[in-house]
C-alpha positions as CSV (number, residue, x, y, z in Angstrom):
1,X,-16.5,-28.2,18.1
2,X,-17.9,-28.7,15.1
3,X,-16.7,-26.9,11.9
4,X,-18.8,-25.8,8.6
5,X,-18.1,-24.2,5.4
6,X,-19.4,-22.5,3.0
7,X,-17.5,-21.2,-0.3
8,X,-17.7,-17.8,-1.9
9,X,-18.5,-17.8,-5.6
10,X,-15.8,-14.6,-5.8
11,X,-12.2,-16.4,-6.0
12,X,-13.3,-18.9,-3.8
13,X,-12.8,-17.9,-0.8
14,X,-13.5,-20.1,2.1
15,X,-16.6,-19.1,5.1
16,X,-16.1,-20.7,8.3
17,X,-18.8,-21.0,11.0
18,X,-17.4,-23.0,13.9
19,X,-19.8,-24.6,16.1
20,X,-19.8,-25.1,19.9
21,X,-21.3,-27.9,21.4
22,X,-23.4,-25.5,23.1
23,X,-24.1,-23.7,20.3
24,X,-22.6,-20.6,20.0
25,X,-20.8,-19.8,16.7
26,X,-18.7,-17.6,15.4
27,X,-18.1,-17.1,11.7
28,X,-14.6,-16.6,10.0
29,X,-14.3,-14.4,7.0
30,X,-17.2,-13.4,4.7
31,X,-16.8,-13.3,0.9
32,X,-19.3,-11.9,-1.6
33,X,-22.7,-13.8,-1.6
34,X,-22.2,-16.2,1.1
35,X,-24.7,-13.9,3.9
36,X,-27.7,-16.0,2.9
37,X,-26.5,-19.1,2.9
38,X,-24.5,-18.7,6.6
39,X,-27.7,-16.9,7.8
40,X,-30.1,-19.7,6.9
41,X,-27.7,-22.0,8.5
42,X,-27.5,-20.7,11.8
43,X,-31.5,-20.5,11.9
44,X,-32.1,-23.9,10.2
45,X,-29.6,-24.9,13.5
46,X,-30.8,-22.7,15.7
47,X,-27.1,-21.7,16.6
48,X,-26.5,-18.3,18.4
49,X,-24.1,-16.1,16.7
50,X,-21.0,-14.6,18.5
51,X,-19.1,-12.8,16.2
52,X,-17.9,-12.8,12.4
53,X,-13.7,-12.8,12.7
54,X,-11.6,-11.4,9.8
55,X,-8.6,-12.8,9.0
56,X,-7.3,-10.1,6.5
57,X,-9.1,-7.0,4.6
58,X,-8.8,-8.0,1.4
59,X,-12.3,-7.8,-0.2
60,X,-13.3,-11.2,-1.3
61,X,-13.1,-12.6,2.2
62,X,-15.1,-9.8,3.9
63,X,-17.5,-8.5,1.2
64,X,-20.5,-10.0,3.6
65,X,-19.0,-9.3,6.4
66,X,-21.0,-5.7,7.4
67,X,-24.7,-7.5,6.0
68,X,-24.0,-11.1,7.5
69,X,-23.1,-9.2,11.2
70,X,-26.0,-7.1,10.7
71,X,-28.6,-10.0,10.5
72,X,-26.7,-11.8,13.2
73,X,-26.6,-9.0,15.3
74,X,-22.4,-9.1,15.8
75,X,-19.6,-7.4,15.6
76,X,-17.0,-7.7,13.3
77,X,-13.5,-8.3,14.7
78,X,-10.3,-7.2,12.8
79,X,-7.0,-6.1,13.3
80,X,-6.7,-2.5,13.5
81,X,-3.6,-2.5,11.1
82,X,-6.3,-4.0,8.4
83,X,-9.3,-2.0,9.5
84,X,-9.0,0.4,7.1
85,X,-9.5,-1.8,3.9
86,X,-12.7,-2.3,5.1
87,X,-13.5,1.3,4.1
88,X,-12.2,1.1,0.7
89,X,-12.1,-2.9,-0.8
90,X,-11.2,-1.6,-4.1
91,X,-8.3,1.2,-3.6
92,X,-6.4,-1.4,-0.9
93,X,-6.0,-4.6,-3.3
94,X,-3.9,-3.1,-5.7
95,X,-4.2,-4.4,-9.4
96,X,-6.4,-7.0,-8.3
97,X,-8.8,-4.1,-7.2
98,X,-8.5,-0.9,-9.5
99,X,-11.5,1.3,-9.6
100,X,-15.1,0.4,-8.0
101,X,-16.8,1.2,-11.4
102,X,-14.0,0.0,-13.3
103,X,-15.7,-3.5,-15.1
104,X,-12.3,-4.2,-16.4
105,X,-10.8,-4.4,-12.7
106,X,-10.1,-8.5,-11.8
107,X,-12.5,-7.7,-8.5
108,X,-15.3,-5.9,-10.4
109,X,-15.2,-8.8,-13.0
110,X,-15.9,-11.4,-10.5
111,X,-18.7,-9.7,-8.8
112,X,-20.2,-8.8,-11.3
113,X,-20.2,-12.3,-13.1
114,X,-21.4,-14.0,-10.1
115,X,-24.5,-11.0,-10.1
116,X,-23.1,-9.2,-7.2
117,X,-23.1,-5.4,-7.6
118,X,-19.1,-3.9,-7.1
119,X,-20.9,-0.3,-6.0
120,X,-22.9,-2.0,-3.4
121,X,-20.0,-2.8,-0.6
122,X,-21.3,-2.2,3.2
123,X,-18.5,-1.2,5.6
124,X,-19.4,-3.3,9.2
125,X,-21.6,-1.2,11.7
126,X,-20.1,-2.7,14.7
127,X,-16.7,-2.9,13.6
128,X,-14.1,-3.7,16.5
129,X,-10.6,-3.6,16.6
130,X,-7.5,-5.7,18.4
131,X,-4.3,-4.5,18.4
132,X,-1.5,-1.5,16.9
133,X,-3.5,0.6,14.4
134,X,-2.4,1.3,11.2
135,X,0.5,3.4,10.5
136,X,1.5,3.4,14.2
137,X,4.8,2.0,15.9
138,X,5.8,-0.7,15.5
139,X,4.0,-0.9,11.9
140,X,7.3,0.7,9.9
141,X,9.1,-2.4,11.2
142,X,6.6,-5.1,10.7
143,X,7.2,-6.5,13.7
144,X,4.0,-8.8,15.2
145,X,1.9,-7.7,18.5
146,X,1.3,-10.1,21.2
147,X,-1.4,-12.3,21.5
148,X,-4.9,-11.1,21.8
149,X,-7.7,-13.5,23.7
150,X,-11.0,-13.0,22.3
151,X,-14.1,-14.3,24.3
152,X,-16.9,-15.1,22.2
153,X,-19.8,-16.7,24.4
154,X,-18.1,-20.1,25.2
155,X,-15.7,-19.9,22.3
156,X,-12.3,-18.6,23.2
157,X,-10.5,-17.5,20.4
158,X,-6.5,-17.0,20.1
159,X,-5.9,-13.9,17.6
160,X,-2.1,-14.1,16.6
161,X,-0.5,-11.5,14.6
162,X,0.9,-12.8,11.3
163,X,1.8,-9.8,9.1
164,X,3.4,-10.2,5.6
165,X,0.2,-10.7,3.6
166,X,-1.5,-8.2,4.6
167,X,0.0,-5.8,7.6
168,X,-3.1,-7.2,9.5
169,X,-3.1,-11.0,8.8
170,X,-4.1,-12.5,11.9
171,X,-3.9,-16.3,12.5
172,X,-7.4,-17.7,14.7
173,X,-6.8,-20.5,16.8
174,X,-9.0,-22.5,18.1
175,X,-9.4,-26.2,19.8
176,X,-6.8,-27.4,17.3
177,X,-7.9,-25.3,14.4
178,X,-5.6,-22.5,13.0
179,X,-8.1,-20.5,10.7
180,X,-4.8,-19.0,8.3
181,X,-6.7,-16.6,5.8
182,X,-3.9,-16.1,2.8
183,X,-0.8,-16.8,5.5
184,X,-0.4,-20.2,4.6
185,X,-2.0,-22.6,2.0
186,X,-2.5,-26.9,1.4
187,X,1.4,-26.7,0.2
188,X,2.0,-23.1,-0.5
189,X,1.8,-19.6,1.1
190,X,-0.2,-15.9,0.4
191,X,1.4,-13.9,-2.2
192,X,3.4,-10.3,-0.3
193,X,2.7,-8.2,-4.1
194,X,-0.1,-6.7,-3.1
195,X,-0.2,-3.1,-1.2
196,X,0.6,-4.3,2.8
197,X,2.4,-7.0,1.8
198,X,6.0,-7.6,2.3
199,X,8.6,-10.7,1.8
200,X,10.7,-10.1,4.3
201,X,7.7,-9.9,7.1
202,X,5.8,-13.0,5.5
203,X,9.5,-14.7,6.1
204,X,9.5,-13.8,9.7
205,X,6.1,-14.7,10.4
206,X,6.6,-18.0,8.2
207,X,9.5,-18.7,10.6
208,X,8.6,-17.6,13.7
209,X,4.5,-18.0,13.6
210,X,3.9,-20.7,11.4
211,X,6.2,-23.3,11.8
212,X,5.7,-23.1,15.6
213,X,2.5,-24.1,15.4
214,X,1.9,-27.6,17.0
215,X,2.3,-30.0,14.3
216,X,-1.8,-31.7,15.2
217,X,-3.3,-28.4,14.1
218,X,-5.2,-28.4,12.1
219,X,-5.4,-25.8,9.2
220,X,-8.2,-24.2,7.8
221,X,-7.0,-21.9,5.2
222,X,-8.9,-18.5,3.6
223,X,-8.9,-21.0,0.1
224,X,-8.3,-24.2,-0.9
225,X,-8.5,-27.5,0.7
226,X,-7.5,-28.0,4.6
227,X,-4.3,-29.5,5.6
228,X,-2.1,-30.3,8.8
229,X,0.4,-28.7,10.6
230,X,2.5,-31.8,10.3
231,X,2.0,-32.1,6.6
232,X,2.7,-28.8,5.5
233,X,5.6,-28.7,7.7
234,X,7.7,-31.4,6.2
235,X,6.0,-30.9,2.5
236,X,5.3,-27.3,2.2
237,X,8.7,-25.7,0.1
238,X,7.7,-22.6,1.9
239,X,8.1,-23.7,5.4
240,X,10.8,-26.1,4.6
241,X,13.2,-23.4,4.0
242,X,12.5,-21.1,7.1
């Protein structure tokens, strides 16, 4: 497997495309303005695109999700507990969101200074979901689904559950590679203030998700450099108290 990234200009969030030796890709997250730059990748290679994967709703890791799938012809895959912040990017991140039209919202601000358009957002047309839907048992408890296999032309992808971010945060594992989104950081974790997020959950999944990942994997997080399992376990304050 090979592994390639490409960085949003909107909080910098981090693109993945991970490479098969076959060929086959499939792209993690999609922040604002990073569609041409994956797209011209994957001809320039002449890779063939399975999927784009979402690690959490939260709009500056899947602004270019719905454009980038359309020119690869993919879906995008999600956890249904996060599907519907891809319907509204704005009203489901909080202060960091505010209004669409709203230039003095943090979100709008960044788009806008990058020369994105905050009114132009395109909700994925193949948009595909794993596992309990928003608002459905056992969502009120915030307790994690199993493990959901996703097979992605020779790629096989490990979704794991890891609420407390987001109620949808999913972990992607792959060949050694844990793709974290804003679960876990180089030396720190996501932040639980935003709507969907909650302390107590991220503590759970920090304790029972995280730290139980084998200590050669290799992290890949939504922003930020990448770390290992085996550093962050014995350096990261976060895990070191679970």
């Amino acid at each position: 497997m090979e592994l390639l990234t490409v960085l949003s200009p909107v909080f910098g969030a981090r693109t993945s495309v991970l490479v098969a030796d076959d060929g086959a890709c499939v792209v993690v997250d999609a922040g604002a303005l990073v569609a041409d730059a994956v797209t011209s990748l994957v001809e320039e290679r002449g890779l063939a695109p399975q999927g784009v994967l979402v690690t959490h709703g939260h709009a500056d890791h899947v602004w270019d999700a719905g454009p980038l799938a359309r020119r690869l012809g993919v879906a995008v895959h999600v956890h249904a507990r996060d599907a519907y912040r891809l319907a509204d990017p704005f009203g489901t991140l909080g202060v960091l969101g505010g209004a669409s039209h709203d230039p003095a919202g943090p979100l709008a601000q960044a788009l806008a200074a990058v020369g994105a358009d905050p009114a132009a957002f395109e909700r994925p047309d193949d948009l595909r979901t794993f596992g309990t839907p928003h608002g459905a048992a056992p969502d009120d408890a915030g307790e994690r689904d199993q493990d959901v296999r996703l097979e992605l032309g020779s790629i096989a992808v490990v979704a794991r559950h890891a609420p407390g971010h987001t109620e949808g945060s999913t972990l992607y594992l792959v060949d050694g590679l844990a793709f974290t989104g804003d679960v876990l950081f180089a030396g720190t974790v996501g932040r639980t203030d935003l709507p969907g997020g909650d302390p107590a959950v991220m503590t759970r999944t920090l304790r029972d998700v995280v730290a139980r990942l084998d200590p050669a994997t290799q992290v890949v997080p939504g922003h930020g450099p990448t770390s290992e399992m085996r550093r962050e376990l014995a350096t990261n304050p976060f895990l070191a108290a679970r």
